[in-house]
VMD Tcl script that draws the C-alpha trace (Angstrom):
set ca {
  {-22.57 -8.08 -9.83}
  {-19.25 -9.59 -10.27}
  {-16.00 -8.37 -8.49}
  {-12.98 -8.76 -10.21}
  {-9.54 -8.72 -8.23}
  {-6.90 -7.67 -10.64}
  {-3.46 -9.48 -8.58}
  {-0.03 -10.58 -9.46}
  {0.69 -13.69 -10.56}
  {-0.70 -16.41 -7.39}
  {3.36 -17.77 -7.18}
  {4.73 -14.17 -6.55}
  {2.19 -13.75 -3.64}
  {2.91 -14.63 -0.19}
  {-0.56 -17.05 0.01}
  {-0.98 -17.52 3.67}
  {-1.24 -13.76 4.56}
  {-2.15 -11.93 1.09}
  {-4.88 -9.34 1.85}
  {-6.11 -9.88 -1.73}
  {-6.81 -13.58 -1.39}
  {-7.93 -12.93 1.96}
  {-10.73 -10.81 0.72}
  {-11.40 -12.54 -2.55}
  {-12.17 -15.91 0.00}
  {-14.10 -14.34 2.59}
  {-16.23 -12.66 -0.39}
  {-16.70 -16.20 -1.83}
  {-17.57 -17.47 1.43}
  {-20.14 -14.92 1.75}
  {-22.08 -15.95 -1.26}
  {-20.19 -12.99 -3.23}
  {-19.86 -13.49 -7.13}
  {-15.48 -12.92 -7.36}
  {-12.75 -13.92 -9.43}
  {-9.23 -12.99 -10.30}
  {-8.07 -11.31 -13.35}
  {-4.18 -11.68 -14.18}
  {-1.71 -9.82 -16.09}
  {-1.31 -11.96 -18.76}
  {-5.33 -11.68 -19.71}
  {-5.54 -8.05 -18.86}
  {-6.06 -5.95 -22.53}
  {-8.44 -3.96 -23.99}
  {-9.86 -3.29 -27.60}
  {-11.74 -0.37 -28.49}
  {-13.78 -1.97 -30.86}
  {-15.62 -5.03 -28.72}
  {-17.42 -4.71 -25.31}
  {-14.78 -5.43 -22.13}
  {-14.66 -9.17 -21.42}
  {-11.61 -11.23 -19.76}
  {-10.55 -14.52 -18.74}
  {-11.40 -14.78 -15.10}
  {-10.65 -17.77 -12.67}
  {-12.55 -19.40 -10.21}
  {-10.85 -20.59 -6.99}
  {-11.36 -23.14 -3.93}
  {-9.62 -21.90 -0.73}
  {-10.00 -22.37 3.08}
  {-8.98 -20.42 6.21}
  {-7.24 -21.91 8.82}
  {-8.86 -22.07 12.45}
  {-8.20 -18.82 13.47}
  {-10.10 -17.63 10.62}
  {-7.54 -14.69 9.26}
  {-4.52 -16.33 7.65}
  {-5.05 -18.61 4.34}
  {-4.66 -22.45 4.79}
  {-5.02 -22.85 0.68}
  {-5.85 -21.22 -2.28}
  {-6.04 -23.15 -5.37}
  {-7.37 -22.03 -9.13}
  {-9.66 -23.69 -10.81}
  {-11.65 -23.31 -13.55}
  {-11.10 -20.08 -16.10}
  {-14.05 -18.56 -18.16}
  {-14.32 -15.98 -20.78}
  {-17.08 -13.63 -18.90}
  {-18.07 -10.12 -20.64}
  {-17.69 -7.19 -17.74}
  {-20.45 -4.55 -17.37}
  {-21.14 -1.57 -15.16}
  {-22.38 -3.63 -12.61}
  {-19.07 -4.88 -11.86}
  {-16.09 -4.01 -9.83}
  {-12.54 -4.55 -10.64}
  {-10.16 -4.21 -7.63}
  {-6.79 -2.80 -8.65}
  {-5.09 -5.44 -6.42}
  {-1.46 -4.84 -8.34}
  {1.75 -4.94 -5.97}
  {3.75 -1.74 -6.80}
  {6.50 -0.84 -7.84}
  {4.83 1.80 -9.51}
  {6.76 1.69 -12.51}
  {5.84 2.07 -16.19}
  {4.22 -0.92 -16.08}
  {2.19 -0.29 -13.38}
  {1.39 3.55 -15.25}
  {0.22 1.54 -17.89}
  {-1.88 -0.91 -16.25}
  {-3.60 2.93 -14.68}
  {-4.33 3.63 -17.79}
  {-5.83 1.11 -19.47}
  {-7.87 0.71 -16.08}
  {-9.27 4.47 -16.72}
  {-10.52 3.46 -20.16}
  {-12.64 0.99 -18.75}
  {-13.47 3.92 -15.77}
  {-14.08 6.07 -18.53}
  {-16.79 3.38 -19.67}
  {-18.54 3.19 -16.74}
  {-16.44 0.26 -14.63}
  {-15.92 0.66 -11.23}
  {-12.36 0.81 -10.34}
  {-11.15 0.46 -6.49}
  {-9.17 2.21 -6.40}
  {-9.49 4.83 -8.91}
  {-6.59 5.26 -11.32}
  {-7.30 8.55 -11.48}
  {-6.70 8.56 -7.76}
  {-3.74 6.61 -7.48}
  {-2.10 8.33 -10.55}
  {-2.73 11.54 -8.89}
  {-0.77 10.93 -5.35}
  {2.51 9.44 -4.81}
  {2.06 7.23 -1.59}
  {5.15 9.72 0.54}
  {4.78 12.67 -1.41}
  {0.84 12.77 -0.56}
  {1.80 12.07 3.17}
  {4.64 15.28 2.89}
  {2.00 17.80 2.30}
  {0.54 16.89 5.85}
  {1.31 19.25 8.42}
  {2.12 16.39 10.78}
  {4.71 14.89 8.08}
  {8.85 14.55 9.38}
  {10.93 17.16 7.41}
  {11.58 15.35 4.20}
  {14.00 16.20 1.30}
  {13.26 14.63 -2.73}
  {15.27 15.05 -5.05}
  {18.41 14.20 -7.17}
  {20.24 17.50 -6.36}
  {23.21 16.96 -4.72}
  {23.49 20.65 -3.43}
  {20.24 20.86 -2.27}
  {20.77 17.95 0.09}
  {23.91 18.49 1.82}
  {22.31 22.16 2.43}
  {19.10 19.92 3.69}
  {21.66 17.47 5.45}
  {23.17 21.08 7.14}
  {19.82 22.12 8.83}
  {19.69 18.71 10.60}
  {22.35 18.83 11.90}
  {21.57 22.12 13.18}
  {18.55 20.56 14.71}
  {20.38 17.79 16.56}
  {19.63 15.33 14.63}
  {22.52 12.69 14.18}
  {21.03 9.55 11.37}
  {19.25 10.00 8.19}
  {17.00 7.69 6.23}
  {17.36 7.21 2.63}
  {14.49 5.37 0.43}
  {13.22 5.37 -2.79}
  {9.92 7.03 -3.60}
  {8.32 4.34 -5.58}
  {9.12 1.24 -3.66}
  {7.56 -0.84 -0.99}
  {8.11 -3.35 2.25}
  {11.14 -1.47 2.92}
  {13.12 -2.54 -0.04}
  {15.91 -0.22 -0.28}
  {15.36 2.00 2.54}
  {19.26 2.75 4.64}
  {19.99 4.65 7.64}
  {23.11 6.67 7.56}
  {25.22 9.25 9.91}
  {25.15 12.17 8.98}
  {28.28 12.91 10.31}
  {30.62 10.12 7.59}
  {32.56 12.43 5.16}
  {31.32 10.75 2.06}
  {27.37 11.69 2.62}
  {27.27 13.15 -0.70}
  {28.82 10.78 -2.66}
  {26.50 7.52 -0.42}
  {23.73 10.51 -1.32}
  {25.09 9.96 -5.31}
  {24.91 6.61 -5.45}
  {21.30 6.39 -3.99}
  {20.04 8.68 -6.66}
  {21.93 6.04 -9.76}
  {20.57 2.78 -7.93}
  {17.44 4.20 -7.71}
  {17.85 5.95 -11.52}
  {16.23 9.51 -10.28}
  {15.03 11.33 -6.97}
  {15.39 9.86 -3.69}
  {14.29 10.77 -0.04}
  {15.55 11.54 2.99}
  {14.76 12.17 6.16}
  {15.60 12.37 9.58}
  {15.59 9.22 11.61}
  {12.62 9.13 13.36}
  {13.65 7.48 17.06}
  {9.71 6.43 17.87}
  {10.28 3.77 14.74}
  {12.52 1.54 17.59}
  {9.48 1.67 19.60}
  {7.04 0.89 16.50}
  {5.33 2.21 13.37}
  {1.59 2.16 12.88}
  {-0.28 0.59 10.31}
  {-3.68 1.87 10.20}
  {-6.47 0.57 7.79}
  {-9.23 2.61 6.48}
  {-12.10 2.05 3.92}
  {-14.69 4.44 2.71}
  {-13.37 6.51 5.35}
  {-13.80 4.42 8.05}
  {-10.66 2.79 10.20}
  {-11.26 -0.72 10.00}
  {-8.64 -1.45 12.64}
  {-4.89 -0.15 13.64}
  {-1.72 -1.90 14.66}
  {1.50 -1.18 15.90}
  {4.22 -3.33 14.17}
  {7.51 -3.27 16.46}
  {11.05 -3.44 14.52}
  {13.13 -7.00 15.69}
  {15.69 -6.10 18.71}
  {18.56 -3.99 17.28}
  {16.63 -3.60 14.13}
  {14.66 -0.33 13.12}
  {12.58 -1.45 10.03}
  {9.52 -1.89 11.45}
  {7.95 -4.29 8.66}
  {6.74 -7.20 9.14}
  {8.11 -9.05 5.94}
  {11.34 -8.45 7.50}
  {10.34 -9.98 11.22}
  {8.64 -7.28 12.93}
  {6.01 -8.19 15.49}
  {2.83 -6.47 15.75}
  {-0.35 -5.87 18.21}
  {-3.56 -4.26 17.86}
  {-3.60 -0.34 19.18}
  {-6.04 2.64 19.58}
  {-5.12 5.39 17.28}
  {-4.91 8.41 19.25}
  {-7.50 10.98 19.05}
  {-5.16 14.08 17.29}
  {-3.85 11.17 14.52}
  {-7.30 9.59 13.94}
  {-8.78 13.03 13.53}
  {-6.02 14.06 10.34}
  {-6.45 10.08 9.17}
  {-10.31 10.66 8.90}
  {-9.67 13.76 7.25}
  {-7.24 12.79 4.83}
  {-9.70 9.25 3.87}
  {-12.76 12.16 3.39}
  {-11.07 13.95 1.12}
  {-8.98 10.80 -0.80}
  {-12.83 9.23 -1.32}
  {-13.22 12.22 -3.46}
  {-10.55 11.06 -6.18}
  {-12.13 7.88 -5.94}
  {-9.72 6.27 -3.47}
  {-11.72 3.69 -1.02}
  {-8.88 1.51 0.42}
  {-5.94 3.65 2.58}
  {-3.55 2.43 4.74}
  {-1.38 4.70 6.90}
  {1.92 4.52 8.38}
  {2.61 6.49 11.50}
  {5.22 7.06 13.44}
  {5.13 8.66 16.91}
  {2.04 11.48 15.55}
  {3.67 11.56 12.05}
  {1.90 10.41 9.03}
  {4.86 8.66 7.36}
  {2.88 7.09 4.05}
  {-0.52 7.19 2.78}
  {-0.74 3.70 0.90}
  {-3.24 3.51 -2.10}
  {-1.90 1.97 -4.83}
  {-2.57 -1.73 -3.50}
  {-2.96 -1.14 0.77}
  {-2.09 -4.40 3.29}
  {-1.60 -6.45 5.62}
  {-5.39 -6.81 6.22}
  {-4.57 -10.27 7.53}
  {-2.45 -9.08 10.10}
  {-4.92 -5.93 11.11}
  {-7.68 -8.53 11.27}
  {-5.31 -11.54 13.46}
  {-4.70 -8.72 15.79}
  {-8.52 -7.54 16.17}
  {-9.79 -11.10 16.34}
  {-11.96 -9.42 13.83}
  {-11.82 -10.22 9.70}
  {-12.26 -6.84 8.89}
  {-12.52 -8.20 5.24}
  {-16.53 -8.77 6.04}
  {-16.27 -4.94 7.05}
  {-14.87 -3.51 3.62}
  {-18.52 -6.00 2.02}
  {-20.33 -4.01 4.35}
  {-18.87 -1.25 3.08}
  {-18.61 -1.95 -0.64}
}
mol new
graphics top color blue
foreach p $ca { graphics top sphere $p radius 0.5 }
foreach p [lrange $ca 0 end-1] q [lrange $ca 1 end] { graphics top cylinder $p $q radius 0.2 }
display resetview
């Protein structure tokens, strides 16, 4: 059995602390059978049996064992794939039309008996917020591109004390283009305006969530079981709490209420097919349920003094 990690291009990734390296090395080191599958020799014909170009690697771990001292390709093969194998959808969103179309071509080769973790069927099914919305634990949230709808939405916060609001896209990741405004400047609709034409469509907002100063949980699951939690903590005077952009972190307990509706959600996501989740939480609010390509298993596993990548084998 061969597993095949589907990833971005290697000089677009971040190589020291890539969860997808991370677990393609500590499944080579394990005597697993892996290689990586890029864009550029991703296709498929309906008319011969699936096969790609798929590249070998040499990479080491530093001391501590978690973050990547090197990763370097090596040799590439033309290898048929078979239902024995596993391709990881390993793909950095946006999810954009390219990243529909990658879905798709990845259910054909679903459809032909390929494993695919995650499912595309599951990943095309749930946005990553909108998923997390429909949770009774979620912040009040407003999408959309109506301008009426949100100053009414804007209105009832205010009426509910609340004074900031956070506006993000809904297809984006590591915080890119997320703001926090006052609800109280006179020109919310028109910042609300612009938001929706930088972003071309529906944008969200919410409001600002005052446990983020004190941290956001990250929260790793696979096959429905929490691998290990951590609580990333915004730089002084800051409030994104992401770690790209300088936020520390430290391992924590999940509570026993937010475990309980993260266990719940994973049992019923490994139904669409969807083995890898990662959660952000704030205070006991479900913020984002990450599936399209979950991380910061480096970090989860630095904090545990635990590579939880030899968990998700286990698991596999």
């Amino acid at each position: 059995m061969k597993h095949i990690l589907f990833i971005d291009p290697i000089d677009k990734l971040n190589i020291k602390k890539d969860s997808s390296l991370m677990l393609a090395t500590t499944m080579k080191r394990s005597g697993v059978e892996v290689y990586l599958l890029f864009e550029k020799d991703f296709y498929l014909n309906n008319k011969k049996s699936p096969e790609f170009v798929l590249y070998d690697f040499a990479s080491e771990f530093y001391e501590d064992g978690y973050y990547l001292k090197s990763f370097e390709l090596q040799t590439s093969s033309l290898m048929s794939v078979s239902n024995v194998d596993i391709i990881h959808m390993r793909i950095d969103p946006p999810f954009d039309t390219r990243y529909l179309r990658y879905l798709w071509m990845l259910r054909y080769y679903q459809e032909k008996g390929i494993r695919i973790v995650n499912s595309p069927d599951g990943i095309l099914k749930f946005n990553e917020k909108l998923h997390a919305y429909t949770q009774e634990s979620s912040l009040a949230s407003f999408v959309g591109s109506s301008s009426e709808e949100f100053l009414k939405f804007t209105s009832q916060m205010l009426k509910e004390n609340h004074q900031e609001l956070i506006l993000k896209p809904l297809d984006l990741f590591q915080g890119i283009g997320v703001e926090k405004i006052s609800l109280n400047r006179k020109d919310l609709k028109e910042k609300f305006e612009l938001k929706i034409k930088d972003n071309n469509g529906p944008v969200v907002a919410q409001p600002f969530c005052q446990e983020v100063t004190r941290g956001e949980i990250r929260s790793l699951y696979f096959k429905g079981i929490e691998l290990g939690s951590i609580l990333k903590v915004p730089k002084k005077g800051e409030f994104l709490a992401n770690i790209a952009q300088g936020a520390n972190f430290h391992a924590i307990t999940l509570s026993s209420k937010v475990k309980k509706e993260c266990d719940r959600i994973c049992s019923e996501l490994l139904l669409e097919g969807i083995d890898w989740v990662a959660f952000d939480i704030m205070g006991d609010h479900i913020s984002e349920i990450n599936i399209t390509c979950p991380g910061l298993l480096v970090e989860v596993s630095f904090a545990h003094k635990k590579n939880l990548a030899d968990e998700i084998l286990k698991l596999i």
